[in-house]
BALOBA-1460 file (C-alpha; in Angstrom, 3 decimals):
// residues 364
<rec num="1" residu="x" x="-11.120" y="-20.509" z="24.611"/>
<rec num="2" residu="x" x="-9.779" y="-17.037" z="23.584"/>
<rec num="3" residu="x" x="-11.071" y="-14.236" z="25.644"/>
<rec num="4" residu="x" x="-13.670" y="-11.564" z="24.003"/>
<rec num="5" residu="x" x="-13.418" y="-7.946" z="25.474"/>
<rec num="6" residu="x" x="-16.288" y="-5.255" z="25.910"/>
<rec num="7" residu="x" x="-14.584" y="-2.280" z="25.635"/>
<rec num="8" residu="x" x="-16.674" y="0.578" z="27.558"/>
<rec num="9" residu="x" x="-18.712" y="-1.693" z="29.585"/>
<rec num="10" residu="x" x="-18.871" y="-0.962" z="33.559"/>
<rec num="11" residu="x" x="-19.596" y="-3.763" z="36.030"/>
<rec num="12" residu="x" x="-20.379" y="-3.723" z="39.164"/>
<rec num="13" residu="x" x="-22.797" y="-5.750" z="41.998"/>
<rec num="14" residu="x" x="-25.586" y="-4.007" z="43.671"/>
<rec num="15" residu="x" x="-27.196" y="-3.430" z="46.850"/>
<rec num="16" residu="x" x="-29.259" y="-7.084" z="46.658"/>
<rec num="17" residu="x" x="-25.585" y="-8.621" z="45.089"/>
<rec num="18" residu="x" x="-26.711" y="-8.432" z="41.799"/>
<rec num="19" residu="x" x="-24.300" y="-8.119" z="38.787"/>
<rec num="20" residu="x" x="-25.459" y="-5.690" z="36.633"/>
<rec num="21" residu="x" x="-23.684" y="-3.877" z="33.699"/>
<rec num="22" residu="x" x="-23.678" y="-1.002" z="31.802"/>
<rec num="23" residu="x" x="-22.493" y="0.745" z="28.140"/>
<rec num="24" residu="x" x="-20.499" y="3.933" z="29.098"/>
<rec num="25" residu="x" x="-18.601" y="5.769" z="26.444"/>
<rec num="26" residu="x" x="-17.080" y="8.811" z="27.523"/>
<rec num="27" residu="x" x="-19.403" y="11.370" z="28.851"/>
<rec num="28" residu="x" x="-22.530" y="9.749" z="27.396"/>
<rec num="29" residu="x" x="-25.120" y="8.632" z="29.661"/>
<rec num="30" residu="x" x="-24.843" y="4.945" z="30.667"/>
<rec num="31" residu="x" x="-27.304" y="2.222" z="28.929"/>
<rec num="32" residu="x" x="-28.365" y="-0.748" z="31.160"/>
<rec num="33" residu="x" x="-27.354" y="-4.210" z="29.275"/>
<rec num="34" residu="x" x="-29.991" y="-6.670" z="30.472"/>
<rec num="35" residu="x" x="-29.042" y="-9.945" z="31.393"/>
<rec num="36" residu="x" x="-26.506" y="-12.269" z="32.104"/>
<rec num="37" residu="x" x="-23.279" y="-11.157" z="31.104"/>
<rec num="38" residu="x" x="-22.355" y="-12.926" z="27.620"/>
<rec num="39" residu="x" x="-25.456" y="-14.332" z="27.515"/>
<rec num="40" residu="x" x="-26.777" y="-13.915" z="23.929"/>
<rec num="41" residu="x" x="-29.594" y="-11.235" z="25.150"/>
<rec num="42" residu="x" x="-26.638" y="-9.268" z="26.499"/>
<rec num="43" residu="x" x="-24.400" y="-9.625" z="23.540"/>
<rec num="44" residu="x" x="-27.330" y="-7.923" z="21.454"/>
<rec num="45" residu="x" x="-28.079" y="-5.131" z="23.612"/>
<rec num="46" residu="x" x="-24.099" y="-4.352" z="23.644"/>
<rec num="47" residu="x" x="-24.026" y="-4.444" z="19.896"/>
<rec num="48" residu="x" x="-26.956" y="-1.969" z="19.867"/>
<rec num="49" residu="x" x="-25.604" y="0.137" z="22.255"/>
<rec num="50" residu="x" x="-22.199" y="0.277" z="20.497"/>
<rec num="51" residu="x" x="-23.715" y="0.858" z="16.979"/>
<rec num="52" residu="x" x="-25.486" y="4.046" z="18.329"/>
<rec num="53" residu="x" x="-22.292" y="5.431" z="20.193"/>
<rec num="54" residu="x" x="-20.150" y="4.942" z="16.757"/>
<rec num="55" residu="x" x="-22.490" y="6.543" z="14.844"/>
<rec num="56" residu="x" x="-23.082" y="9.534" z="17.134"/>
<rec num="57" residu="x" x="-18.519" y="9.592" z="17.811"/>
<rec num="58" residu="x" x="-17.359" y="12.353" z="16.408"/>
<rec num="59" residu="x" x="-14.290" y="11.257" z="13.704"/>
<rec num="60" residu="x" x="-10.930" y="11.408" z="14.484"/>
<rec num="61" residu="x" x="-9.996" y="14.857" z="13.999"/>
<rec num="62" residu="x" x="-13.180" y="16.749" z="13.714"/>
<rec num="63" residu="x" x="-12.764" y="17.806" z="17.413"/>
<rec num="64" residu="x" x="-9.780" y="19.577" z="16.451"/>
<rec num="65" residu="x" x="-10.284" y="20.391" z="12.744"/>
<rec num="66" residu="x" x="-11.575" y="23.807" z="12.020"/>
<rec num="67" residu="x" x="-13.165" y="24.161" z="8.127"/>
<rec num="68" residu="x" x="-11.132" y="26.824" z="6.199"/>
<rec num="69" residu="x" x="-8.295" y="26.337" z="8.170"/>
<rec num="70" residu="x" x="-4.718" y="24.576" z="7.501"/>
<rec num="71" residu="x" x="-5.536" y="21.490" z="9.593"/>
<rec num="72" residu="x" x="-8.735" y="20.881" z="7.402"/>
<rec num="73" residu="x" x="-6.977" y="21.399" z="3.795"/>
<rec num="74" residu="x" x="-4.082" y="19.057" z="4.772"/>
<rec num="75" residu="x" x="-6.499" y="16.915" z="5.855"/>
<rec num="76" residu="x" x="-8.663" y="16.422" z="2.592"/>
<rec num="77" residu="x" x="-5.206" y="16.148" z="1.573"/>
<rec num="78" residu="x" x="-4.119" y="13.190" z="2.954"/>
<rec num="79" residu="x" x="-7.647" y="11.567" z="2.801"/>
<rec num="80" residu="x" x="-7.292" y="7.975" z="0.878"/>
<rec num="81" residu="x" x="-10.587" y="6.809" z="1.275"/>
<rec num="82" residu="x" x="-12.678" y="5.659" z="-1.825"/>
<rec num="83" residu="x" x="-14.550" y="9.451" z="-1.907"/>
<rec num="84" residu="x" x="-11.420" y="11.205" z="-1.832"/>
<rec num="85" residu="x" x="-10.685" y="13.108" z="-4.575"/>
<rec num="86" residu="x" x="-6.852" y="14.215" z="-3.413"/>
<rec num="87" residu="x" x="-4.063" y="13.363" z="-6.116"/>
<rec num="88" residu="x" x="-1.981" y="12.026" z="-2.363"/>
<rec num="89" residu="x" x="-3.613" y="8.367" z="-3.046"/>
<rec num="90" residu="x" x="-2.687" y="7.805" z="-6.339"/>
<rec num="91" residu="x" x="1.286" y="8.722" z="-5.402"/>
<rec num="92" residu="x" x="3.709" y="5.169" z="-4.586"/>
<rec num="93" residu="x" x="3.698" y="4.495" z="-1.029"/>
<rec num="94" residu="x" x="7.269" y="5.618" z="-0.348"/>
<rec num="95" residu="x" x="6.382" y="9.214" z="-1.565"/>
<rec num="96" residu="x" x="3.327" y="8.875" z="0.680"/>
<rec num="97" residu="x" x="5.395" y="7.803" z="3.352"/>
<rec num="98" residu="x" x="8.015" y="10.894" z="3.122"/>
<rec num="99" residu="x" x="5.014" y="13.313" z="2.002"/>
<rec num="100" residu="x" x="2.615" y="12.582" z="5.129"/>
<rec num="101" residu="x" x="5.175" y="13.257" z="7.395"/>
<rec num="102" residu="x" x="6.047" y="16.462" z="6.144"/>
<rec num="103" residu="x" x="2.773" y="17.759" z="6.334"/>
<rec num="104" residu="x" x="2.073" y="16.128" z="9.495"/>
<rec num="105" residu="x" x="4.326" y="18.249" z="10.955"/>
<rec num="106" residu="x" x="3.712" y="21.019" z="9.136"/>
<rec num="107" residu="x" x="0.074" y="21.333" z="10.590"/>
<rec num="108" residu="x" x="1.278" y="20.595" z="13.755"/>
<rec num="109" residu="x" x="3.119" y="23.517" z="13.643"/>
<rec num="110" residu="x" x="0.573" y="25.778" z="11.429"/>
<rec num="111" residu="x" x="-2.970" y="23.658" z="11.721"/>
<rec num="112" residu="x" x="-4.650" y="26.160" z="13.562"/>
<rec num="113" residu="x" x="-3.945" y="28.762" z="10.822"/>
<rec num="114" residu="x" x="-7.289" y="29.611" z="8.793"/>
<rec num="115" residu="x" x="-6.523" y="29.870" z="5.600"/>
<rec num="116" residu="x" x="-8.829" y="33.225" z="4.693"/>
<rec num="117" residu="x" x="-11.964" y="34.761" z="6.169"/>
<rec num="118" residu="x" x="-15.177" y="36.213" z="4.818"/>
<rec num="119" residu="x" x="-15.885" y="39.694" z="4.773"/>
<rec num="120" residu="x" x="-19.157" y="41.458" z="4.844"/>
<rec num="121" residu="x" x="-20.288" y="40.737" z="1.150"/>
<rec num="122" residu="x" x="-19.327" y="37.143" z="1.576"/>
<rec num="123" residu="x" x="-15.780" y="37.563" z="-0.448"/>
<rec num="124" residu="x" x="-13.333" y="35.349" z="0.877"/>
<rec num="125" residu="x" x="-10.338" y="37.508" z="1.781"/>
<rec num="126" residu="x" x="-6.496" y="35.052" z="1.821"/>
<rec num="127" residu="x" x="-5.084" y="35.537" z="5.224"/>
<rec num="128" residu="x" x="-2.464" y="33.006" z="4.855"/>
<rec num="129" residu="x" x="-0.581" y="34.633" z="1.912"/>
<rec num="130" residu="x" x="2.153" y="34.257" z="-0.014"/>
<rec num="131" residu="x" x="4.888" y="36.000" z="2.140"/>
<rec num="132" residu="x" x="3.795" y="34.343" z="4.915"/>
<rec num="133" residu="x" x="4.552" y="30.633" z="3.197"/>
<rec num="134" residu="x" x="7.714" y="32.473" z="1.963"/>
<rec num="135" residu="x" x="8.832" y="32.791" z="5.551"/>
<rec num="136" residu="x" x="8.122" y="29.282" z="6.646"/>
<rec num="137" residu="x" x="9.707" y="28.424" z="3.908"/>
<rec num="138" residu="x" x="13.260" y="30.646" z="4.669"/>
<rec num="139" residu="x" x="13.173" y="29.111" z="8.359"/>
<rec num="140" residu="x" x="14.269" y="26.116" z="6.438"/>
<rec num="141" residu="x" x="17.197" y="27.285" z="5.233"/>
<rec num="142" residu="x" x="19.846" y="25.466" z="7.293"/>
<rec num="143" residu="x" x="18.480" y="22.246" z="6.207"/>
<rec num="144" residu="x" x="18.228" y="22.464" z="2.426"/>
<rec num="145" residu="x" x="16.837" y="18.947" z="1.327"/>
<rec num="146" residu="x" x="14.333" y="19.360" z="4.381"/>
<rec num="147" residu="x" x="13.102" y="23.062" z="2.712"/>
<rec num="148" residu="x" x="12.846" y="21.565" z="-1.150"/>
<rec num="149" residu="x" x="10.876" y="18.395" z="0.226"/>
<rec num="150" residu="x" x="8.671" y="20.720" z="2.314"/>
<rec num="151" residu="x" x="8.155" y="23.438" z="-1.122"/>
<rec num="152" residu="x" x="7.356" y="20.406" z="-3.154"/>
<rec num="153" residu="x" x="4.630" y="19.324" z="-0.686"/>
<rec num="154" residu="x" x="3.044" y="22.709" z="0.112"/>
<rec num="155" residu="x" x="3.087" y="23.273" z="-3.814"/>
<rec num="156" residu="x" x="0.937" y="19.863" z="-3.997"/>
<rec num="157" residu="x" x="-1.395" y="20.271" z="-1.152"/>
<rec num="158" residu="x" x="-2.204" y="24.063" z="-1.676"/>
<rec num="159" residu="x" x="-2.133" y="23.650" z="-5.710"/>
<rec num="160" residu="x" x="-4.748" y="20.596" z="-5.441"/>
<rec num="161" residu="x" x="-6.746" y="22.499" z="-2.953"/>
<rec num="162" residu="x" x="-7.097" y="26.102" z="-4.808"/>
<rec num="163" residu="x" x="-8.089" y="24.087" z="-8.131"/>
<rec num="164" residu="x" x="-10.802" y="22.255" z="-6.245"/>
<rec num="165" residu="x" x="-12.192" y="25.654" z="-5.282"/>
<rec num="166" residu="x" x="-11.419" y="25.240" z="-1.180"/>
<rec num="167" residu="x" x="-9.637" y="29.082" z="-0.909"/>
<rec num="168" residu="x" x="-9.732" y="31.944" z="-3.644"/>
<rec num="169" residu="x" x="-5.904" y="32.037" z="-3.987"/>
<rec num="170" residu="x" x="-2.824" y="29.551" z="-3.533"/>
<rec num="171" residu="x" x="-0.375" y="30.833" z="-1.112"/>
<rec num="172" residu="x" x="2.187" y="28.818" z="-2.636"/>
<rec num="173" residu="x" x="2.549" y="30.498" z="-5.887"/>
<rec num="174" residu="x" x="5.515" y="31.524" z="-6.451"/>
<rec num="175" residu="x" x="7.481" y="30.361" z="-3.771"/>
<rec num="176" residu="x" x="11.570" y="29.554" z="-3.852"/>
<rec num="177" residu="x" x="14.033" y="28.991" z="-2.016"/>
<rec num="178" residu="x" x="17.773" y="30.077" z="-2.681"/>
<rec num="179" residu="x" x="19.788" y="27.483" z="-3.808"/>
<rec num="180" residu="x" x="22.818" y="27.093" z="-2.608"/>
<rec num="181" residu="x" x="25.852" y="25.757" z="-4.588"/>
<rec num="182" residu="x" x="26.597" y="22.211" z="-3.432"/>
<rec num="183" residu="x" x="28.106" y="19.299" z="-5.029"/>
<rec num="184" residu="x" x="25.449" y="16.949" z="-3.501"/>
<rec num="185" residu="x" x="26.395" y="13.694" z="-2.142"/>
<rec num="186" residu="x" x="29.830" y="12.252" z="-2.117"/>
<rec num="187" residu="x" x="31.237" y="11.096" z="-4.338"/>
<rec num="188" residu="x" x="33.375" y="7.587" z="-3.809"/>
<rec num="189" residu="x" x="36.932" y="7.662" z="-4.395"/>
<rec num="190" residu="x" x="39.175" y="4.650" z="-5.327"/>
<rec num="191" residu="x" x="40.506" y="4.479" z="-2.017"/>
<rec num="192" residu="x" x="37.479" y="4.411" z="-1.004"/>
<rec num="193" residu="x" x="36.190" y="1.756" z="-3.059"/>
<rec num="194" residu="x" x="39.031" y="-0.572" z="-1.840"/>
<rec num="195" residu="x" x="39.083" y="0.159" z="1.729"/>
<rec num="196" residu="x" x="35.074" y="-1.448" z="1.486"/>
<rec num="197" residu="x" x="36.101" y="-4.605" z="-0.666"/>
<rec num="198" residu="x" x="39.020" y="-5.085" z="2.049"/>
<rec num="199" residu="x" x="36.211" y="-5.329" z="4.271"/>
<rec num="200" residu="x" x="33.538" y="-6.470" z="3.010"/>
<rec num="201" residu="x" x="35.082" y="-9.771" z="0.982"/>
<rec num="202" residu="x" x="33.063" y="-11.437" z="-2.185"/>
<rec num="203" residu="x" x="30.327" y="-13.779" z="-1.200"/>
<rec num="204" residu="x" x="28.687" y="-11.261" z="1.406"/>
<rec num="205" residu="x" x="25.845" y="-9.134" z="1.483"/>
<rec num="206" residu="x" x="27.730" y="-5.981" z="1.596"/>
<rec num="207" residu="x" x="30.163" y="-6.944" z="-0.881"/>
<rec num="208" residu="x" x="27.015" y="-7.807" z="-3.358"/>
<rec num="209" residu="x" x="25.592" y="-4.598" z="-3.253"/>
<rec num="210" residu="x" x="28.408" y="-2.821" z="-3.923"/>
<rec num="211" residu="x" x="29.137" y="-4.386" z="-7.026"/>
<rec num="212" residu="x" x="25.618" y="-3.863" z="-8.107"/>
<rec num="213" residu="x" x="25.689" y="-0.266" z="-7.394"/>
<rec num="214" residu="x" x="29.283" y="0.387" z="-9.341"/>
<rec num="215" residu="x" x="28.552" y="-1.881" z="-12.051"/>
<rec num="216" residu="x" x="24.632" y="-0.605" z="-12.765"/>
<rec num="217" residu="x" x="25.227" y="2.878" z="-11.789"/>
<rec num="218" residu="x" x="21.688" y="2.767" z="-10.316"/>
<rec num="219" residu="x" x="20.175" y="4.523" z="-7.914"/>
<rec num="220" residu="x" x="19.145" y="2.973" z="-4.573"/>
<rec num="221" residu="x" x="15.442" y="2.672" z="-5.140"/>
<rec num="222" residu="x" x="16.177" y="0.512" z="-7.723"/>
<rec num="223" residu="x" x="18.892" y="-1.743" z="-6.377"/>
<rec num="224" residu="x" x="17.290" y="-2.400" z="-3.487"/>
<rec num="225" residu="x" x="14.281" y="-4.531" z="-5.607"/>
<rec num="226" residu="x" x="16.984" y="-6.059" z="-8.752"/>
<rec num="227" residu="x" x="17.109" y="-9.767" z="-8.480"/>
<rec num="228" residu="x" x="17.476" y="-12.640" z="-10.525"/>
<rec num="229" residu="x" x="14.377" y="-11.166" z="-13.041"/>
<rec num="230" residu="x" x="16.447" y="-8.587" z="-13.864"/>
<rec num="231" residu="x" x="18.941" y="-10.708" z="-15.997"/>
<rec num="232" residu="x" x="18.587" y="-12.981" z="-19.259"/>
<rec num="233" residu="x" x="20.944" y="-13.715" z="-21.624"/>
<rec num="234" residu="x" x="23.926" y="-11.827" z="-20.518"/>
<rec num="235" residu="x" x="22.335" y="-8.721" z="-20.135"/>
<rec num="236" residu="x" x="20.832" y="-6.847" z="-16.926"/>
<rec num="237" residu="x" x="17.480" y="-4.930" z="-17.932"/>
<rec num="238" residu="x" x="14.989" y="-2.544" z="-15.284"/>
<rec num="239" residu="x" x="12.724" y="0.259" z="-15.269"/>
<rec num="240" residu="x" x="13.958" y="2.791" z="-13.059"/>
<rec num="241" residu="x" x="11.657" y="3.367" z="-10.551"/>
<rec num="242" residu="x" x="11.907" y="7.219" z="-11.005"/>
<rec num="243" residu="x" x="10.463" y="7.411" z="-14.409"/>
<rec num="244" residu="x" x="7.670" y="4.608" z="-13.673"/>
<rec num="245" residu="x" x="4.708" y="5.262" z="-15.526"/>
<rec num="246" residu="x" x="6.449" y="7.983" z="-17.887"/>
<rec num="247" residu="x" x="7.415" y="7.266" z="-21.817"/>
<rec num="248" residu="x" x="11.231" y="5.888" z="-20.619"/>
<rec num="249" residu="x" x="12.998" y="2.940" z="-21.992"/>
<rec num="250" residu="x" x="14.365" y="0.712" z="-19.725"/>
<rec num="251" residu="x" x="17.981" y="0.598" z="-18.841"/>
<rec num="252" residu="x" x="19.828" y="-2.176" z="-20.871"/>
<rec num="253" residu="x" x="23.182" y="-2.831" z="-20.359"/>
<rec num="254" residu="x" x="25.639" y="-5.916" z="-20.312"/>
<rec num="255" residu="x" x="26.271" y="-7.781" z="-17.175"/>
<rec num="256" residu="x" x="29.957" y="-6.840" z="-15.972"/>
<rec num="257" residu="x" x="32.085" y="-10.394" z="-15.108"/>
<rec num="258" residu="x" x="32.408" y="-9.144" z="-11.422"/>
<rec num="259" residu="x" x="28.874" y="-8.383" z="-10.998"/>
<rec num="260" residu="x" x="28.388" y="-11.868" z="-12.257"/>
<rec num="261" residu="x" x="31.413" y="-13.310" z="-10.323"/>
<rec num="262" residu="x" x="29.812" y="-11.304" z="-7.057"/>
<rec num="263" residu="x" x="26.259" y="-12.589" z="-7.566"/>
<rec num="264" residu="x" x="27.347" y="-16.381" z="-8.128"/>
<rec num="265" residu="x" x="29.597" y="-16.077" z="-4.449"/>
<rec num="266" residu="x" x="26.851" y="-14.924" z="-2.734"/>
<rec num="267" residu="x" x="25.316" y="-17.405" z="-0.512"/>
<rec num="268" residu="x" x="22.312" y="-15.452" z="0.599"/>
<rec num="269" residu="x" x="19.993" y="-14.438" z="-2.253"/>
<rec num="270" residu="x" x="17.080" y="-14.675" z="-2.630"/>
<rec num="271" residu="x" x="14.427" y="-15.892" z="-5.722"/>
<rec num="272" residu="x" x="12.873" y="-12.203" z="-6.545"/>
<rec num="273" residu="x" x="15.555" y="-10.015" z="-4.432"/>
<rec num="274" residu="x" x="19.582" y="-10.191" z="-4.761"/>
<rec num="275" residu="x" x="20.238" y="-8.473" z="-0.937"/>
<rec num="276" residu="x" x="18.284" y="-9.738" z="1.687"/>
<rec num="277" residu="x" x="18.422" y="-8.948" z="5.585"/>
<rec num="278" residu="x" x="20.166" y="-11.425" z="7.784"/>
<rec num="279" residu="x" x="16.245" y="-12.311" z="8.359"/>
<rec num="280" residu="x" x="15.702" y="-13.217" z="4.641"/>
<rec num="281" residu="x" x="13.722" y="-10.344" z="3.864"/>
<rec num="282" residu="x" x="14.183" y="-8.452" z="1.128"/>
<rec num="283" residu="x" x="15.538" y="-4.644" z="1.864"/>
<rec num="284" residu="x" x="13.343" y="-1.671" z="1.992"/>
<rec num="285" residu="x" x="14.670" y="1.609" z="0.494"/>
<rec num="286" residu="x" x="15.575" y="3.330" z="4.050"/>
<rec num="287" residu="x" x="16.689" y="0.213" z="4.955"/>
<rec num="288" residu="x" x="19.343" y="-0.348" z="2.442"/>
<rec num="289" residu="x" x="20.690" y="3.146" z="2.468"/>
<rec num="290" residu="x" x="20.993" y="2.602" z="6.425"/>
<rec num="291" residu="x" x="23.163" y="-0.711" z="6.102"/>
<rec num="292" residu="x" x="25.189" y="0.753" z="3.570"/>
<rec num="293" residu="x" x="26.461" y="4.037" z="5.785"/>
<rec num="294" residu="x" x="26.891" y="0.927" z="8.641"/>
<rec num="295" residu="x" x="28.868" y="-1.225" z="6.128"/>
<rec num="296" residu="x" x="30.387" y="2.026" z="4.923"/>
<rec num="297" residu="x" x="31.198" y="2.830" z="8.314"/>
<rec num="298" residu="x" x="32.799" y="-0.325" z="9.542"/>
<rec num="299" residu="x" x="35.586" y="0.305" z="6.360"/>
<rec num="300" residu="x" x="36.335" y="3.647" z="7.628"/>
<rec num="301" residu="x" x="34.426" y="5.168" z="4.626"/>
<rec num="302" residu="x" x="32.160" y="7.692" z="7.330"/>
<rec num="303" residu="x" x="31.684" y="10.310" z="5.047"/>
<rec num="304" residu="x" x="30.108" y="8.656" z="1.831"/>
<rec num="305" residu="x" x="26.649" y="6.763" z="1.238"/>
<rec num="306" residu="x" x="24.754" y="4.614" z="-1.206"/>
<rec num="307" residu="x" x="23.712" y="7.647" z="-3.644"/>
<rec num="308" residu="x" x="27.873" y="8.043" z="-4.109"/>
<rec num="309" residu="x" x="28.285" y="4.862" z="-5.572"/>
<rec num="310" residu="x" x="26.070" y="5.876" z="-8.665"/>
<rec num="311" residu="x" x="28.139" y="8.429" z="-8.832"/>
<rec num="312" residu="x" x="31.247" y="7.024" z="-8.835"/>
<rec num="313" residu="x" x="30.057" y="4.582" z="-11.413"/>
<rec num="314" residu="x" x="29.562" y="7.515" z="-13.700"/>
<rec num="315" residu="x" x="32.923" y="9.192" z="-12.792"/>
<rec num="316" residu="x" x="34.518" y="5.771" z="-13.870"/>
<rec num="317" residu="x" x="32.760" y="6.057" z="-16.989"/>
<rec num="318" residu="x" x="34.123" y="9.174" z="-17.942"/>
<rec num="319" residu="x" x="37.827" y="8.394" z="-16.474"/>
<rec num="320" residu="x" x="37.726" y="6.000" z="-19.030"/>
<rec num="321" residu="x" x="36.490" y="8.831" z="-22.109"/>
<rec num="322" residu="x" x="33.011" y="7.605" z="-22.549"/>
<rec num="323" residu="x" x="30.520" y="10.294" z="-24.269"/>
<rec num="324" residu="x" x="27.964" y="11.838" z="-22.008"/>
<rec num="325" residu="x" x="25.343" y="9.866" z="-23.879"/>
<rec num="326" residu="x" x="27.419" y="6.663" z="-23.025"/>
<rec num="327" residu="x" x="26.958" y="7.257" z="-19.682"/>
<rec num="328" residu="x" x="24.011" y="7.871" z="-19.675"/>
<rec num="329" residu="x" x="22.683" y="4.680" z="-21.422"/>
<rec num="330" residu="x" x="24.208" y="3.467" z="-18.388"/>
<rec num="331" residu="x" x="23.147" y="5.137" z="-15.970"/>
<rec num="332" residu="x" x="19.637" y="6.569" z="-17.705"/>
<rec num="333" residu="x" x="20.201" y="10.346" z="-16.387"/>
<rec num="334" residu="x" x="17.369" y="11.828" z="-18.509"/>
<rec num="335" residu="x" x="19.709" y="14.905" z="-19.644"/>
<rec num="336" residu="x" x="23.305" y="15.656" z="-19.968"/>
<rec num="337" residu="x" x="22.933" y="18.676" z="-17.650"/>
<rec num="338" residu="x" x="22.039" y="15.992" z="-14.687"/>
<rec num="339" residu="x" x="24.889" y="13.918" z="-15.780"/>
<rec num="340" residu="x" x="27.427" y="16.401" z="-15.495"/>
<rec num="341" residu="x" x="26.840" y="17.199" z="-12.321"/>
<rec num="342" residu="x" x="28.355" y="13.638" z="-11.536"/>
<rec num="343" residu="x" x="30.838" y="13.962" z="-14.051"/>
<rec num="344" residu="x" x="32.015" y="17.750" z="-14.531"/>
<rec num="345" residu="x" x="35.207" y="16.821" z="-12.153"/>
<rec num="346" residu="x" x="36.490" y="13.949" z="-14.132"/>
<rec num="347" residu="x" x="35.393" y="15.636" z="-17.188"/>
<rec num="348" residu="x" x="37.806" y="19.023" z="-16.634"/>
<rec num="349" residu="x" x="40.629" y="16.756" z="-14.996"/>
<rec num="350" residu="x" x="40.587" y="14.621" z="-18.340"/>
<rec num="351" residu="x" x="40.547" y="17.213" z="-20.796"/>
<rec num="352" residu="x" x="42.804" y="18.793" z="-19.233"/>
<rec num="353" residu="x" x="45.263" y="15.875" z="-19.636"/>
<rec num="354" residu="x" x="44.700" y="15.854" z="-23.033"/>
<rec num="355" residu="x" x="45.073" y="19.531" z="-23.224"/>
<rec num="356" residu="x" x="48.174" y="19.537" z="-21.499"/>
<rec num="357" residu="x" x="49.501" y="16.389" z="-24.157"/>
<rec num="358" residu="x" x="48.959" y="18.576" z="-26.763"/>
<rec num="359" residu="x" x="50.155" y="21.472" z="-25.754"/>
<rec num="360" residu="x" x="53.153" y="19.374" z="-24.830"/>
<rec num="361" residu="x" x="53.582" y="17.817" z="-28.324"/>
<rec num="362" residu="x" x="53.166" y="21.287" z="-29.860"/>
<rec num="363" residu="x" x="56.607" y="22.013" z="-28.755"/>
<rec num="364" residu="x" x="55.295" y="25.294" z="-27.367"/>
């Protein structure tokens, strides 16, 4: 018979060796449960007693949340409960996931902050301002994705908040941070490419999801869910996860023979999910870009990840001469001035080939 537990119930015998029990929740004064412990009189009195502690608990948090100030606007924030009217619970659960624990940490650092104060005619007077969110911002500086992440959430949870009326200005108007000139993840090189198949032979799990990043060109949200669903009659179809729920069209493109080959070699895949987890489950998006540094790793390839095989699918692309708009059927960038950022290298080293021929042929 499985064991039931009383939490905050206190035992103990007394002077005559009686058993006698009693309801103790923190500081609160004890209740007496009458009875024989577990009997069904005492059951009913403990069920009372709890009912009335619960309702007079305070919630998790109030202790510590002060109204007006950052802990109690992050807060409403995050709040996903059916009378929460925060734009955070209609988001996808990974941008949940990454967007709570931003904040989290932000008002761990900066929850005790009120946000303004009221001044003798009962205006509400911004003492978290502007400059200030500026400078939390600039202490972010040596860690660029970590400062846009954190401008994109403060935008959200201070934009939602001053609309809703809960402070008289938004302290994240206006700010930036300085950009600075990067060429963003690596991007794979042929070597590269063929150290990883030399490790990583067909008919394995690594091997597979190569081949599905080079020859989709997608990103790793999306590879990580493409499975059998995603093919019919020679061609490989998906909405990119990205654009879900905008007015997109879904990338279309023909299934390469090696992607093909690749998929029909593999002996573990599974009915909804191409790469699963040496438990059979299917990848989560962490989790995929995590095995693919390891695999990455184990071919000597330390200093490239799963973002830099999209990339290197669109660099083959325009190796080869394909338009901008090629590639981009291919690998549905959403403008040319994306796509070049992925391509501007082997762009400028082909035309200048071509140049060069020319200028060659002209005799000059």
């Amino acid at each position: 018979m499985a064991r039931i537990d009383f939490p905050f119930v206190k035992t103990y015998r007394d002077r005559h060796g009686r058993l006698r029990s009693y309801f103790r929740r923190g500081g609160a004064k004890p209740i007496a449960l009458p009875g024989l412990q577990g009997s069904p009189e005492w059951i009913d009195a403990y069920r009372h007693a709890r009912a009335m502690s619960d309702a007079d608990a305070p919630k998790p948090g109030s202790s510590r949340t002060v109204p007006g100030s950052v802990d109690d606007v992050v807060s409403a924030y995050l709040d996903i409960s059916a009378s929460s009217t925060s734009l955070f619970k209609i988001l996808k659960p990974e941008t949940q996931r990454s967007r709570r624990w931003i904040l989290e940490g932000f008002r761990k650092k900066y929850g005790k902050l009120p946000l303004y104060r009221v001044d003798g005619r009962g205006k509400r007077i911004m003492l978290l301002t502007r400059p200030m969110v500026q400078q939390i911002v600039n202490a972010k500086a040596s860690t660029p994705f970590a400062q846009k992440n954190l401008i994109i959430s403060l935008h959200a949870v201070f934009d939602w908040a001053f609309k809703e009326g809960r402070f008289p200005e938004n302290p994240a108007v206006g700010v930036t941070r300085v950009k600075k000139a990067s060429q963003g993840w690596s991007t794979w090189t042929e070597e590269q490419i063929s150290a990883y198949e030399a490790t990583h032979p067909i008919g394995t799990t690594p091997r597979l999801a190569l081949t599905l990043f080079l020859y989709t060109g997608a990103r790793l949200a999306d590879v990580r869910g493409f499975g059998p669903h995603n093919i019919h009659k020679g061609e490989f179809t998906y909405t990119q996860q990205k654009n879900e729920g905008k007015a997109t069209a879904p990338v279309v493109i023909p299934v390469h023979p090696k992607l093909a080959e690749t998929i029909a070699a593999t002996t573990l895949v599974g009915p909804r999910h191409f790469l699963l987890t040496s438990f059979g489950a299917p990848y989560t998006v962490k989790g995929l870009g995590k095995a693919m540094r390891n695999w990455a790793n184990a071919a000597g390839c330390t200093d490239v990840s799963a973002h830099g095989l999209r990339k290197a699918a669109a660099r083959r692309l325009a190796d080869l001469g394909c338009s901008n708009h090629q590639i981009m059927a291919m690998t549905g960038h959403a403008s040319v001035s994306e796509l070049i950022k992925y391509t501007g290298a082997a762009d400028r080293k082909r035309m200048g080939r071509e140049a060069m021929a020319k200028l060659i042929e002209s005799g000059k």
